[in-house]
C-alpha positions in Angstrom: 11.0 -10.4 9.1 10.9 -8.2 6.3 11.7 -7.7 2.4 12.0 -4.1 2.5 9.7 -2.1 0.6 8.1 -3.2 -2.5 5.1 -1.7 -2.9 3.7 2.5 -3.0 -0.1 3.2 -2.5 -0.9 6.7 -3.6 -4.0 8.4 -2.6 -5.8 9.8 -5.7 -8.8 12.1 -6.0 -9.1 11.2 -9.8 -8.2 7.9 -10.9 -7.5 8.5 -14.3 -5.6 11.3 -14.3 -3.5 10.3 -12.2 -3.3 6.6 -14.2 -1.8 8.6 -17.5 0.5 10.2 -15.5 2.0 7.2 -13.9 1.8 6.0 -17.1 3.7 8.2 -18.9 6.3 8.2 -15.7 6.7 4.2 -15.8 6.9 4.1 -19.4 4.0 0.9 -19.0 0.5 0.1 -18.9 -1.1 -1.0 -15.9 -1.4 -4.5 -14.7 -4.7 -3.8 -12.9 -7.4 -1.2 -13.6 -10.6 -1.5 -11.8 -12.5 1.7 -10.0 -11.0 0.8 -6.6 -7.2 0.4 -7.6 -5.0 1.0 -10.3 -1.6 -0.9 -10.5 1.5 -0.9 -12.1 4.7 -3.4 -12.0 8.4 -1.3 -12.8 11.7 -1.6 -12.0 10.7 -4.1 -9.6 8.5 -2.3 -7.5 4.5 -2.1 -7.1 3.1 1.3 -7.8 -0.6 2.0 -6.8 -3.2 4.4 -6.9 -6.1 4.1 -4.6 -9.0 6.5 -5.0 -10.4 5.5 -1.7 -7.2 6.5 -0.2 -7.8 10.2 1.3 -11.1 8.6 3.3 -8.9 5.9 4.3 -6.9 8.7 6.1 -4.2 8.5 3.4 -2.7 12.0 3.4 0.3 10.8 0.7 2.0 7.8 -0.9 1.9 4.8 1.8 5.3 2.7 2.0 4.6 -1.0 2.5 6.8 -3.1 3.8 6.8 -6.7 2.4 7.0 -8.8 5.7 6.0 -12.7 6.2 4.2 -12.8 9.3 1.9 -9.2 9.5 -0.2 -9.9 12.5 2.8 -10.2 14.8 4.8 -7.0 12.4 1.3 -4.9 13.4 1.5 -6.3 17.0 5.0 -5.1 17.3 4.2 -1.7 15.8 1.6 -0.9 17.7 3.5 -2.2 20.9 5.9 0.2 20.0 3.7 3.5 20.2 1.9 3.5 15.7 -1.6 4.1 16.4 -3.8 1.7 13.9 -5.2 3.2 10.8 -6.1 0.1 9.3 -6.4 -3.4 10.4 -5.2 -6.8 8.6 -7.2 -7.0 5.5 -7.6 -9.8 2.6 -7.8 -7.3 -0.8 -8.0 -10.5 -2.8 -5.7 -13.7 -3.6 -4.6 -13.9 -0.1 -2.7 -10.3 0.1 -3.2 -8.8 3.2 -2.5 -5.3 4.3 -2.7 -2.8 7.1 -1.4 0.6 8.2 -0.2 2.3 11.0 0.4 6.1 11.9 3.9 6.8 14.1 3.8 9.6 16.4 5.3 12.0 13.9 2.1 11.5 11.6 4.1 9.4 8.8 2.2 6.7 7.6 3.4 2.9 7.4 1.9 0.2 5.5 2.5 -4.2 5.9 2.0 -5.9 3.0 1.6 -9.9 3.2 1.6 -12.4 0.0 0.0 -15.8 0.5 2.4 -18.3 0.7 3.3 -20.0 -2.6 
């Protein structure tokens, strides 16, 4: 199941550029800003910036669906023809992502909060 999409990764090749333009764009500051990821909380939605995103093969901004159960969400994609890009991974507190690619190149993402 999902909760549609909640959160946009952005591949950056310099963090803080990019930071002062979301910025200025989101009208806040961000709620996380370490060298690996930058994020921001608007209008409801996650916006990141990952500067390890283009070596991650990140070729533009990642949708990622919110879903409750990822390992069976990536099973089912990948059943279905995505090739993996990356696997289920804990980036800290219990979120886990991963990504796939669909035939057509466009990149998905699967987002998973811990349970509260």
């Amino acid at each position: 199941m999902t909760a549609g999409v909640q959160t946009i990764i952005y591949p950056v090749h310099d963090k803080d550029s990019a930071k002062s333009l979301f910025t200025a764009l989101l009208g806040v500051e961000p709620y996380v800003d370490e060298p690996y990821y930058v994020g921001f909380k608007a209008a409801g939605q996650d916006i990141g910036l990952d500067p390890n995103g283009h070596a991650k093969g990140m070729t533009g901004p990642v949708p990622y669906w919110h879903v409750t159960n990822l390992k069976e969400r990536l099973a089912a994609l990948r059943e279905a023809g995505a090739e993996l890009l990356q696997d289920a991974q804990d980036v800290g507190g219990g979120r886990i992502i991963a990504s796939v690619k669909d035939a057509d190149g466009n990149l998905v993402g699967l987002l998973q909060d811990p349970e509260a």
